[in-house]
C-alpha positions in Angstrom: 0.0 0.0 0.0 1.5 3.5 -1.0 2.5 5.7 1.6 1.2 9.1 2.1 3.6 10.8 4.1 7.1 9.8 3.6 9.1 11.6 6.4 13.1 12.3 5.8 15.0 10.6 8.5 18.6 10.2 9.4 19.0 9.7 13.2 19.4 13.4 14.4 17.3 15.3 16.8 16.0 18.0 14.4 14.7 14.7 12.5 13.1 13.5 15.6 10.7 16.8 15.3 10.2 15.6 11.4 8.7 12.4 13.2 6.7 13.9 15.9 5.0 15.9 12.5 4.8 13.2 10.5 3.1 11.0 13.5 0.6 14.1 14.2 -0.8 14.7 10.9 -0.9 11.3 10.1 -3.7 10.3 12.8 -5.5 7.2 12.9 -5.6 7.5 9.2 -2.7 9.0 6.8 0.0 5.5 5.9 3.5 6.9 6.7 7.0 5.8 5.5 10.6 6.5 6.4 13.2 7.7 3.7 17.0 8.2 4.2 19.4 9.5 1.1 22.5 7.9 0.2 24.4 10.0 -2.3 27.2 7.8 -3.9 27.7 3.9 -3.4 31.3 3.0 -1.9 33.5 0.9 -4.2 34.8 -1.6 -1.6 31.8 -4.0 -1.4 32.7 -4.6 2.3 32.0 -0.4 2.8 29.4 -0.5 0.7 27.5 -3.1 2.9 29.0 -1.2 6.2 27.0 2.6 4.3 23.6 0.6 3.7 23.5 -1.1 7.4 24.2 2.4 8.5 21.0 3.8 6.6 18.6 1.2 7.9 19.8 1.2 11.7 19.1 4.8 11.0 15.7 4.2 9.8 14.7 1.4 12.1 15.6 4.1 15.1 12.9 6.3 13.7 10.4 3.1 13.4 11.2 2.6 16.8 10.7 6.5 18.0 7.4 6.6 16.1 6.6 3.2 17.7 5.7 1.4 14.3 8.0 -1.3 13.5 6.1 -2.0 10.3 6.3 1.5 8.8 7.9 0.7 5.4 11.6 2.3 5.3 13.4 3.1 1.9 17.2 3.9 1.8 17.3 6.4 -1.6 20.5 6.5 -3.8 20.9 9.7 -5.0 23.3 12.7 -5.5 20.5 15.0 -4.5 18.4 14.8 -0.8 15.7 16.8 -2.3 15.5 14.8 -5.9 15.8 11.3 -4.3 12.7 12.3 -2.2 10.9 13.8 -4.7 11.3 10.6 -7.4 10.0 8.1 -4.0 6.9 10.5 -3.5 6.4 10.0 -7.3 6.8 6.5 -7.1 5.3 6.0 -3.9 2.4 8.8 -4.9 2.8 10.5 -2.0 1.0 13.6 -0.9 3.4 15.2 1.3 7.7 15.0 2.8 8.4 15.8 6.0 11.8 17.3 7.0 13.0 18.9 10.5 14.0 22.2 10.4 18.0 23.4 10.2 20.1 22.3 13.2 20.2 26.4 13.7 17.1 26.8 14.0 15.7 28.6 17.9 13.1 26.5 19.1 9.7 26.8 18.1 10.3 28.0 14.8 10.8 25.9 11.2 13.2 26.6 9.1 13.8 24.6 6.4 17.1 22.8 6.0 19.6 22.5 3.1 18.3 19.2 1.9 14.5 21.1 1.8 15.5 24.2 -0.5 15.5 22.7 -4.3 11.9 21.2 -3.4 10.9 24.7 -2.1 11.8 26.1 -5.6 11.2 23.9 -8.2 9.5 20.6 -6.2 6.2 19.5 -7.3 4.8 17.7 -4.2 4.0 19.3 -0.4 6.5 20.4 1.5 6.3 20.1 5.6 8.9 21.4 8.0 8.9 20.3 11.5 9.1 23.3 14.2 12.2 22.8 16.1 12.0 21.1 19.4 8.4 19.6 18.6 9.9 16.2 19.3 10.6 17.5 23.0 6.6 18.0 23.8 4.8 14.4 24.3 1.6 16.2 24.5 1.6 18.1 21.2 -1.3 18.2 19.1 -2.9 19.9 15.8 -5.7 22.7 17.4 -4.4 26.0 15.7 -4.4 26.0 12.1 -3.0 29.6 9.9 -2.8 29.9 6.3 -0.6 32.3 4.4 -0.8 32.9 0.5 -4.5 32.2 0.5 -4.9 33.8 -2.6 -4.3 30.2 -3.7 -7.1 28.4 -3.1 -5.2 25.0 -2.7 -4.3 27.0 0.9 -7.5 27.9 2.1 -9.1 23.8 1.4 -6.2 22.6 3.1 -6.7 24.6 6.3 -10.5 23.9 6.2 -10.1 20.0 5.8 -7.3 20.1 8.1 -9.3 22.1 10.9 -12.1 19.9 10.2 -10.2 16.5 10.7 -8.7 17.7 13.9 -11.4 19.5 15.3 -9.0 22.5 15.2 -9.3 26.1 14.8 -7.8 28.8 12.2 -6.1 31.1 13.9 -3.6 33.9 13.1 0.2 32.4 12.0 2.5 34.0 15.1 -0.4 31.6 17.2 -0.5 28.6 14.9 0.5 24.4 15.8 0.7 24.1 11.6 0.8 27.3 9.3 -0.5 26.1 5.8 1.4 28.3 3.0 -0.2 28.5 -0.9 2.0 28.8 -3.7 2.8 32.9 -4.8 0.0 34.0 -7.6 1.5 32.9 -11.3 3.3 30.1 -10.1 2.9 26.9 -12.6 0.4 24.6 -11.6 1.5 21.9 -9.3 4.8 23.4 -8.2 6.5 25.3 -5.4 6.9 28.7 -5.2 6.9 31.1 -2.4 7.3 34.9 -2.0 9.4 36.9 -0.4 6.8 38.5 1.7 5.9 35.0 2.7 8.8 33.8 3.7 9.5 36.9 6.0 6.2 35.9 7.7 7.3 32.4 8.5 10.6 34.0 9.4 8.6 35.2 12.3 6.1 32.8 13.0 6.1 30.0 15.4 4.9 26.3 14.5 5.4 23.7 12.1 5.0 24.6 7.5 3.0 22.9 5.0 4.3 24.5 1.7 2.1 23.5 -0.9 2.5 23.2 -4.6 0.2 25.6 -6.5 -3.5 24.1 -6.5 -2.7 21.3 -4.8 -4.1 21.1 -1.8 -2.9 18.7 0.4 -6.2 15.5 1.7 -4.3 13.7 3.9 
């Protein structure tokens, strides 16, 4: 069964917060899965085995965090974080990838990391960035919902059926658990693109990002 949410993992804390994101919006209902990017394969077969049991001890520490051992794991070759993910969520038809935010980043705020930025620009599927230190708050749930760039409409459904699925309200974005961010007017259909203007907002926001690509809102 495809997964819905595949959530970039590789074993550090600020990937622990992609987790506790992933887990929320998933529910009772959304499948998950766990992704971690290789870049090259090693030459020395006895390396190369020594790289890929690396990547899946990786990924079952995440299975075991989220407390699914049966959530399907995929260790991606590719030169590119943001391209291997992108190519699973096609293959996978996924709806949305999940990334912490930047080891820099003060706590309570998402910003995306380096592995996040070409899918920001040019990715065609929903991006979500984990506020930092949301892995630190066992109680932590989905009641506030904000929405920025609602001239796109893909925005505005999202919020709605996300506020409707968790019983949660809309709410300004400095106050927001998830802000939900449209795509800037005249962006292609079905890719990412966000304003300057936005991005200064989320700058100074607190809470987890969906970026969504343009009319595409994201029915998890």
């Amino acid at each position: 069964m495809s997964a819905e949410i595949i959530i970039s993992y590789d074993g550090t804390p600020n990937d622990d917060d992609a987790l506790a994101l992933g887990k929320l919006l998933a529910g009772e209902g959304a499948r998950l899965a766990l992704a971690y990017v290789r870049h090259a394969r090693e030459l020395d077969p006895a390396r190369e085995a020594l790289a890929q049991h690396d990547a899946e001890q990786r990924l079952e520490h995440g299975a075991d965090w989220l407390g699914l051992p049966e959530v399907p794991r995929y260790v991606v070759l590719s030169a590119s974080t943001g391209a291997g993910l992108e190519e699973l969520a096609e293959t996978e038809q996924a709806s949305l990838i999940v990334f912490g935010s930047d080891y820099r980043t003060p706590p309570g705020h998402a910003e995306p990391p380096a592995s996040a930025q070409r899918l920001l620009e040019i990715g065609t599927v929903a991006i979500g960035v984990a506020a930092a230190g949301l892995r630190a708050q066992p109680d932590a749930s989905i009641t506030r919902i904000s929405v920025l760039a609602a001239e796109d409409p893909a925005a505005t459904e999202t919020a709605d059926a996300l506020a409707s699925r968790f019983a949660a309200s809309v709410v300004a974005p400095s106050d927001a658990d998830v802000i939900v961010v449209g795509s800037q007017p005249g962006a292609p259909a079905g890719r990412v693109a966000l304003s300057g203007s936005v991005r200064s907002v989320l700058d100074a926001s607190r809470g987890s990002v969906l970026v969504l690509a343009s009319g595409r809102p994201l029915l998890l």
